[in-house]
C-alpha positions as CSV (number, residue, x, y, z in Angstrom):
1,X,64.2,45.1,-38.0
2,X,65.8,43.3,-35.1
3,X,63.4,44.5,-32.7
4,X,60.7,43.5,-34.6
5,X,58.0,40.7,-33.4
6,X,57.0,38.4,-36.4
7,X,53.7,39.9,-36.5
8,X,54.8,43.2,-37.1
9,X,57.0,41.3,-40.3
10,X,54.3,39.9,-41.8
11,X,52.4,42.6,-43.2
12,X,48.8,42.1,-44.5
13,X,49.5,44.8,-47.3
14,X,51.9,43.2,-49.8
15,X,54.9,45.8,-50.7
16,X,56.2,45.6,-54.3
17,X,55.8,47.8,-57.8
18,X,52.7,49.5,-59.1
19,X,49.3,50.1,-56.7
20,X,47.6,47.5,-55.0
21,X,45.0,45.3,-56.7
22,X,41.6,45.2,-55.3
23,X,39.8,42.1,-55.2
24,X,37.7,41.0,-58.0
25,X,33.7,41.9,-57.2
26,X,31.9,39.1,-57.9
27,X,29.6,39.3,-61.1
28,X,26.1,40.5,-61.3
29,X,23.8,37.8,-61.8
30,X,22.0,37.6,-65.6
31,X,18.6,38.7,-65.3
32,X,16.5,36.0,-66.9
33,X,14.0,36.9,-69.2
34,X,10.9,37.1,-67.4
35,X,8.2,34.5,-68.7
36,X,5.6,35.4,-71.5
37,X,2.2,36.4,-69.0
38,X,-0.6,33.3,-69.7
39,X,-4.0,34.7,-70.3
40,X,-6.4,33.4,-68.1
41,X,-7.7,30.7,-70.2
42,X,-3.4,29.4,-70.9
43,X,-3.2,29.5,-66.9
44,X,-6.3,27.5,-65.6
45,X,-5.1,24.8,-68.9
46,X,-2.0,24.9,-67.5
47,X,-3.0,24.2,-63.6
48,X,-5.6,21.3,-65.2
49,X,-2.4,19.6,-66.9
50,X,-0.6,19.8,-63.9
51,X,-3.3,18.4,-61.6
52,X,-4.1,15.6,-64.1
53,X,-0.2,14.8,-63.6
54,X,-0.6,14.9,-60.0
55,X,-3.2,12.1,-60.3
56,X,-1.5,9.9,-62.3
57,X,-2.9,10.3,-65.6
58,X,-1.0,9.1,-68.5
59,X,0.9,12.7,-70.0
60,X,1.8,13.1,-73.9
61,X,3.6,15.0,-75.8
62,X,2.4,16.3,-79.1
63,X,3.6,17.5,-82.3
64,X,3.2,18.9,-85.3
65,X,4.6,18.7,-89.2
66,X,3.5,19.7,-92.0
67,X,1.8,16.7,-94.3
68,X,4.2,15.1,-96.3
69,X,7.2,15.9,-94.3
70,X,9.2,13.8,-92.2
71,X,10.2,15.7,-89.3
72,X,7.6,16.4,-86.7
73,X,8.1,19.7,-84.1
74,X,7.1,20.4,-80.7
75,X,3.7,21.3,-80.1
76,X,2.7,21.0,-76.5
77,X,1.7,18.2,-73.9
78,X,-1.5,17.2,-72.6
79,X,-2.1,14.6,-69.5
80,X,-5.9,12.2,-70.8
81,X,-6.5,8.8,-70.7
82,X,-4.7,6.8,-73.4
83,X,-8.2,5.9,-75.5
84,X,-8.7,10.0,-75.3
85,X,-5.7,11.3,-77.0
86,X,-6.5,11.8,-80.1
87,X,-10.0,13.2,-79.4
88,X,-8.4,15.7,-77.1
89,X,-5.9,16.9,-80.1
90,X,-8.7,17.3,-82.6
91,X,-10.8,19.5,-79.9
92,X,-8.4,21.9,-79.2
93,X,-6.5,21.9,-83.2
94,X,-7.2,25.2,-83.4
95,X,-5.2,26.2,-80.9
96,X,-2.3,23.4,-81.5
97,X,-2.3,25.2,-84.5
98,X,-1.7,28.5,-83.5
99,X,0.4,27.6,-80.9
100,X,2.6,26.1,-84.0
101,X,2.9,28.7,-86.2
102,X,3.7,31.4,-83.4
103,X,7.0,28.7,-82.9
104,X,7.8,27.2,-86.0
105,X,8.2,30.4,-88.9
106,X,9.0,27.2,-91.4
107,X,5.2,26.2,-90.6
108,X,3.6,29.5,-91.5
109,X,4.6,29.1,-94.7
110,X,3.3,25.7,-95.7
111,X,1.4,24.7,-98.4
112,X,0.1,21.8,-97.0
113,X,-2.3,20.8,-93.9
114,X,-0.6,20.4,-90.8
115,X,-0.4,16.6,-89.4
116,X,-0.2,15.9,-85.9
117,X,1.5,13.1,-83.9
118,X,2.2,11.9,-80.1
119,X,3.7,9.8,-77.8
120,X,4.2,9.1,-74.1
121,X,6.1,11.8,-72.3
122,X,7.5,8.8,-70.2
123,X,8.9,7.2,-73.5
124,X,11.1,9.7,-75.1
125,X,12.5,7.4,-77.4
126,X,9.2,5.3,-78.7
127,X,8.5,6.6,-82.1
128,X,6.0,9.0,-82.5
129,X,2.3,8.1,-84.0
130,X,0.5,9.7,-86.0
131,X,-2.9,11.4,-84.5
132,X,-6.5,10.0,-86.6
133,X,-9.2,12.2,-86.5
134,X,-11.4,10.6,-84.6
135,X,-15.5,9.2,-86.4
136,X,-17.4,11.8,-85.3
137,X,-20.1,10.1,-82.6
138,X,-23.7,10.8,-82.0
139,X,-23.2,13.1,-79.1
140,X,-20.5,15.1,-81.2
141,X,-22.4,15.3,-84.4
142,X,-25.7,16.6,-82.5
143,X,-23.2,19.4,-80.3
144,X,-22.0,20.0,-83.9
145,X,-25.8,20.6,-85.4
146,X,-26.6,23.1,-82.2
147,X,-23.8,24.7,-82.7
148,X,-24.3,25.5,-86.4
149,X,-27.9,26.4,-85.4
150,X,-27.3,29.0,-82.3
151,X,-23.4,28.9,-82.5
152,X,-21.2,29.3,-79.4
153,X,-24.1,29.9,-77.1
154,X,-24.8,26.6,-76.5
155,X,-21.2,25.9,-75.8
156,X,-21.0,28.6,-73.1
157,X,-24.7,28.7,-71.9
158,X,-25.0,26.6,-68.2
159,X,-28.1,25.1,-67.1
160,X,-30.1,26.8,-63.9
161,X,-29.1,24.9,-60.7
162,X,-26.1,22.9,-61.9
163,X,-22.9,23.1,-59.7
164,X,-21.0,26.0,-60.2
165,X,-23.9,28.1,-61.5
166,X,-23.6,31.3,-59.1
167,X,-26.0,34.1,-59.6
């Protein structure tokens, strides 16, 4: 030990009882659950809400609750013009609906209509109003009468030369 430089002392390898502990290996990450695939119809929703956020247009969130019930649930958001919400819950109620019951198990098994409400998704803490159907204008009520008449196929039929017509 005398002859012994001080590097030669201090040994990297600690001496003592029992067998050397490795070090720890750092943990695996979680593997998140990969995110439900849109259909194409979910995705191209999806990109419109997001560019209609990009441009500034008001964004709100909407819920759901059973009629007579107090507490209202999570249904969704959608980004219109303030004077257009409610028309734009009542055009797509069948899939608000939907939507709901797939979430909410309490909702599949009520009794009563569902009721829907919204607010600004800027104002978290405004209360949250209830959604009127809206009066049924002239335009709505004669897309209604077509669509009674021929069905869907008004809907989805697209008039020869209009934009987006490719043949």
């Amino acid at each position: 030990m005398q002859g012994e430089t001080m590097a030669e002392q201090s040994d990297p390898q600690p001496k003592g009882f029992g067998k050397p502990v490795e070090p720890a290996k750092p943990a695996a990450p979680k593997r998140r659950r990969a995110a439900p695939r849109l259909s194409d119809e979910e995705f191209q929703a999806r990109r419109r809400y997001e560019a209609a956020e990009k441009k500034g247009e008001p964004t709100f969130e909407i819920f759901v609750r059973e009629s007579g019930q107090d507490e209202w649930k999570a249904a969704g958001a959608i980004a219109v013009a303030s004077n257009l919400v409610e028309q734009a819950i009542f055009d797509s109620e069948e899939k608000l609906r939907q939507s709901a019951l797939r979430q909410y198990a309490a909702l599949r098994k009520a009794t009563n209509p569902l009721e829907y409400g919204f607010r600004r998704k800027e104002f978290p803490d405004d209360a949250i109003q209830p959604a009127q159907r809206p009066k049924p204008n002239l335009i709505n009520k004669f897309r209604s009468f077509l669509n009674s008449k021929f069905g869907d196929a008004v809907k989805d039929s697209k008039v020869k030369g209009s934009k987006g017509n490719k043949k």
